[in-house]
Structures are given as structure tokens and as C-alpha cells.
MDTraj code that builds the backbone (N, CA, C; nanometers):
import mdtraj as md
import numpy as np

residues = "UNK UNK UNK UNK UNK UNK UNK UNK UNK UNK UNK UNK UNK UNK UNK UNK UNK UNK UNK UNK UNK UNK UNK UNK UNK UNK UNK UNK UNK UNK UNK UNK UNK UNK UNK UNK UNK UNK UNK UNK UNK UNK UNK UNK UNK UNK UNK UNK UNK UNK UNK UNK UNK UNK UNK UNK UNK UNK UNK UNK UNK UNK UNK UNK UNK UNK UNK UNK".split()
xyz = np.array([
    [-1.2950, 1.7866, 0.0840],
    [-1.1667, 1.8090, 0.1477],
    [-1.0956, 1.9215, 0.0722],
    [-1.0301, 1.9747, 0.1567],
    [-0.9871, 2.1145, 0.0797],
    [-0.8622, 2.1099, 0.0123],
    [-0.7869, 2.1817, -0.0410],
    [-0.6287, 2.1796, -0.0610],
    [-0.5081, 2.2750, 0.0226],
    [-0.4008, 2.1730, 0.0477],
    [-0.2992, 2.2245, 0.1598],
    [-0.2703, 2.4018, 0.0905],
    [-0.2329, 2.4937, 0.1700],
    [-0.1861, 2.6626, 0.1343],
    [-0.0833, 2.6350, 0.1762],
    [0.0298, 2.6622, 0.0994],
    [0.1596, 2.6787, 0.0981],
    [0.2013, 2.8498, 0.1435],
    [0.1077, 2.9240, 0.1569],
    [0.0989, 3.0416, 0.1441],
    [0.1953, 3.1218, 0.2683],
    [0.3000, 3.1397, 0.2360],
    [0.4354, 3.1535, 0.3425],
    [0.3977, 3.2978, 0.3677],
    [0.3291, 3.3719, 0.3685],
    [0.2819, 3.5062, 0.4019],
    [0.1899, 3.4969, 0.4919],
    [0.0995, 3.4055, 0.5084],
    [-0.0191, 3.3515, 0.5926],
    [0.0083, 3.3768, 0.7336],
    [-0.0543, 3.4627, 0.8032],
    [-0.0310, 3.4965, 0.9623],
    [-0.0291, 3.3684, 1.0270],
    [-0.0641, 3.2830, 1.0176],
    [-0.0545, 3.1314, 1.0730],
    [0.0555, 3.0800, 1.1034],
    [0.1652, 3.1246, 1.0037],
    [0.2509, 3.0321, 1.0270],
    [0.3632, 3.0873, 1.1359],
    [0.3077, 3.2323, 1.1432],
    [0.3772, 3.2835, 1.2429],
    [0.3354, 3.2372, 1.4017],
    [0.1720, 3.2157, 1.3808],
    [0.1118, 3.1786, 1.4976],
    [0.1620, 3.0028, 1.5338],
    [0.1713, 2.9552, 1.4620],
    [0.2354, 2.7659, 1.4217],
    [0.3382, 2.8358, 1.4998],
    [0.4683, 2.8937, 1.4003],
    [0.6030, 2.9042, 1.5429],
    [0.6046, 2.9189, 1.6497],
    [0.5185, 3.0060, 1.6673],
    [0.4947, 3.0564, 1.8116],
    [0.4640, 2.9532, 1.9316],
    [0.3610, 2.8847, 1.8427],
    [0.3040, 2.7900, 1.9603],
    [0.4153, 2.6658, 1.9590],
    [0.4421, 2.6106, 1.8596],
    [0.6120, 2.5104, 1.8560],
    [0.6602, 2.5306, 1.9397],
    [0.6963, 2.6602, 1.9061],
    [0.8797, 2.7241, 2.0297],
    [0.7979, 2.7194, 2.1584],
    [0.6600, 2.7633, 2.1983],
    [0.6617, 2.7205, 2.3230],
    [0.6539, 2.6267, 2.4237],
    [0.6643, 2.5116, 2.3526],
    [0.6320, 2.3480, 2.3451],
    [0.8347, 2.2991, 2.3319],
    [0.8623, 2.3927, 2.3188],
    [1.0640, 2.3701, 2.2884],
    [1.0731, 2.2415, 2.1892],
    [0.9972, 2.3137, 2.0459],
    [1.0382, 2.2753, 1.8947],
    [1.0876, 2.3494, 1.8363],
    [1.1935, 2.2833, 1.7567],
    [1.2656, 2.3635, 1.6822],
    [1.1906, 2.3725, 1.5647],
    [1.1653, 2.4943, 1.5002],
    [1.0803, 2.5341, 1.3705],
    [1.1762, 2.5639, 1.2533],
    [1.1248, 2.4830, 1.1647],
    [1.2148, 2.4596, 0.9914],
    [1.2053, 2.5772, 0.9544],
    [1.1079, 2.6688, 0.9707],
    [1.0923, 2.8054, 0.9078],
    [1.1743, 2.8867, 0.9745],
    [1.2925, 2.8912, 1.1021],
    [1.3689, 2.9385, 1.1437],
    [1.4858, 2.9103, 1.0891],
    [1.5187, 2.8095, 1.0196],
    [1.6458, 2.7537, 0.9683],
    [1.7166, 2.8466, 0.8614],
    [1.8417, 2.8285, 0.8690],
    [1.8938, 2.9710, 0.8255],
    [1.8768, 2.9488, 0.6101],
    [1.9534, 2.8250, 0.5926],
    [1.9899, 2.7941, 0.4790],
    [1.8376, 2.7655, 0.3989],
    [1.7665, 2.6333, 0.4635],
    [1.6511, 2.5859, 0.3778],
    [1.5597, 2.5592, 0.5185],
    [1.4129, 2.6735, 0.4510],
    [1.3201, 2.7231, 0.5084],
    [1.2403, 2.5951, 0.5244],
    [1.1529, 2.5904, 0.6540],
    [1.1120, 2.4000, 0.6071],
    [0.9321, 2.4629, 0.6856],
    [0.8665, 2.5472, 0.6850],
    [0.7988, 2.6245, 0.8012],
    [0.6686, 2.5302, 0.8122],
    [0.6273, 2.3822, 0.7769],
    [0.5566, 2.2760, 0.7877],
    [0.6356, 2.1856, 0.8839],
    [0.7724, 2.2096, 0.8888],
    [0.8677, 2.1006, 0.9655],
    [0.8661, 2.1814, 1.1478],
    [0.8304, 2.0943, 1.2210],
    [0.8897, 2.1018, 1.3617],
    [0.9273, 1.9584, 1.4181],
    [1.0298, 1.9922, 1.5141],
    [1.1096, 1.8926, 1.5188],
    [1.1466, 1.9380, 1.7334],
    [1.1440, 1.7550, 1.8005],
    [1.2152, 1.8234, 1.9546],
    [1.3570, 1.7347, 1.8902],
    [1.4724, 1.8198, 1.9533],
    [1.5777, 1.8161, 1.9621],
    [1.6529, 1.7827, 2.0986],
    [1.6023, 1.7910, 2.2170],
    [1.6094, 1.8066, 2.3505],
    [1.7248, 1.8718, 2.4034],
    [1.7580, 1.9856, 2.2895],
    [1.8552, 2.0490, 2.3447],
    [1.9627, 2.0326, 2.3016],
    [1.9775, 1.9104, 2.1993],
    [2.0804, 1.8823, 2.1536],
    [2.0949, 1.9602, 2.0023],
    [2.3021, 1.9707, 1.9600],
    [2.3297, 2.0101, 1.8855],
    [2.3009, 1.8462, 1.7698],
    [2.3292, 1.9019, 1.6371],
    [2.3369, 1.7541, 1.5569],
    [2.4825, 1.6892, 1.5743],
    [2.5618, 1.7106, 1.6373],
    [2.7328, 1.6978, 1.6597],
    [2.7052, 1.6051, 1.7865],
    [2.6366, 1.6650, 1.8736],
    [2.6056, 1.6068, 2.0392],
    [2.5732, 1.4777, 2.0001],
    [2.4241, 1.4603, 1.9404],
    [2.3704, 1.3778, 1.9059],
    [2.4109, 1.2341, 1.8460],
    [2.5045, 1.2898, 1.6897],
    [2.5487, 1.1655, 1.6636],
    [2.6699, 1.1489, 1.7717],
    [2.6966, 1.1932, 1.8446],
    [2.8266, 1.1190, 1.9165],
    [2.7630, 1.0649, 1.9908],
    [2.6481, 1.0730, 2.0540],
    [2.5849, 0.9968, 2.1667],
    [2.5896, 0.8753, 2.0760],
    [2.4770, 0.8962, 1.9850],
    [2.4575, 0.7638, 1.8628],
    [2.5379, 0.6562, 1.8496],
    [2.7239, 0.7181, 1.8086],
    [2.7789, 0.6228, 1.7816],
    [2.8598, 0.5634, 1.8693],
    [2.8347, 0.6038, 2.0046],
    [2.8894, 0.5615, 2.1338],
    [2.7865, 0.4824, 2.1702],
    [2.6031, 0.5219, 2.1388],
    [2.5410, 0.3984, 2.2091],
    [2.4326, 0.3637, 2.1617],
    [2.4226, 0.4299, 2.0340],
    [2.2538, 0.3696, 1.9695],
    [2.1512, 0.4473, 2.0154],
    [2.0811, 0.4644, 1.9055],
    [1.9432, 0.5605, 2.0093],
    [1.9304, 0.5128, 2.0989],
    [1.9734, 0.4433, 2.2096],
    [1.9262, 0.4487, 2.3341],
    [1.9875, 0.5769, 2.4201],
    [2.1068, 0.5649, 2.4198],
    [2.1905, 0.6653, 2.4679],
    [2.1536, 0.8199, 2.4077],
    [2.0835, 0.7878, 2.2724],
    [2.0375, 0.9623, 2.2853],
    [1.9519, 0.9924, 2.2938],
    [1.8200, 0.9118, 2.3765],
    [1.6952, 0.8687, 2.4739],
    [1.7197, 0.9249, 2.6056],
    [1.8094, 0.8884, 2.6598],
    [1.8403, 0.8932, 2.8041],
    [1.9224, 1.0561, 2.7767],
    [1.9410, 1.1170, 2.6982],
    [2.0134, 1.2543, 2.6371],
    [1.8729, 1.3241, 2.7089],
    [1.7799, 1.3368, 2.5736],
    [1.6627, 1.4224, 2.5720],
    [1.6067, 1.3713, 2.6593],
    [1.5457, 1.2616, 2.7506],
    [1.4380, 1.2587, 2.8502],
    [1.4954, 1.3119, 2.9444],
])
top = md.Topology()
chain = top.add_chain()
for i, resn in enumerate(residues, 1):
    res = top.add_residue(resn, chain, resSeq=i)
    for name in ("N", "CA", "C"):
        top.add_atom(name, md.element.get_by_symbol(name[0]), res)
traj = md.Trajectory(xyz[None], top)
């Protein structure tokens, strides 16, 4: 078994974003403050503000019925 490349220069990881964002993931390696470019994440469109207000109005259910 081999060992993980952290190697943030690696044409890959440009090819990884690419294919994310076209799947509508948000990519950690786009993040402005702290670079995360192993992290993708669906958001469904939502801001993190949107989100917890759905949350504390209804429990992840309500921010289920958000993103689907």
C-alpha cells in the first residue's frame, strides 16, 4: 500500500476540483481563509447562515427538505 501525496502542486487536484464542481461540490481548496483541497462537501445551495436557521427552526429535517 502506498503513502497519501499531500503534494498541492499535483495536476490532480486541479482535475479533483474540476470534477467536484461539476457534481455541485463545494471544494476546500477554493476556500478563501483555510485551504482544505482533500475536503468536498454538497451544500445544496445553501449559505452556513441559511442553514443553521433552517436547523434551529426544525432540525435536520427541515434542512433535508432545503437541499433535496
Amino acid at each position: 500500500m502506498g503513502k497519501a501525496d499531500w503534494d498541492t502542486q499535483h495536476p490532480g487536484w486541479v482535475l479533483a476540483a474540476d470534477i467536484g464542481r461539476s457534481v455541485r461540490l463545494e471544494w476546500g481548496g477554493a476556500w478563501k481563509k483555510l485551504k482544505d483541497l482533500p475536503h468536498f462537501q454538497y451544500t445544496g445551495g445553501l449559505e452556513l447562515s441559511a442553514c443553521r436557521e433552517l436547523f434551529d427552526g426544525g432540525g435536520l429535517p427541515a434542512v433535508w427538505v432545503r437541499v433535496h
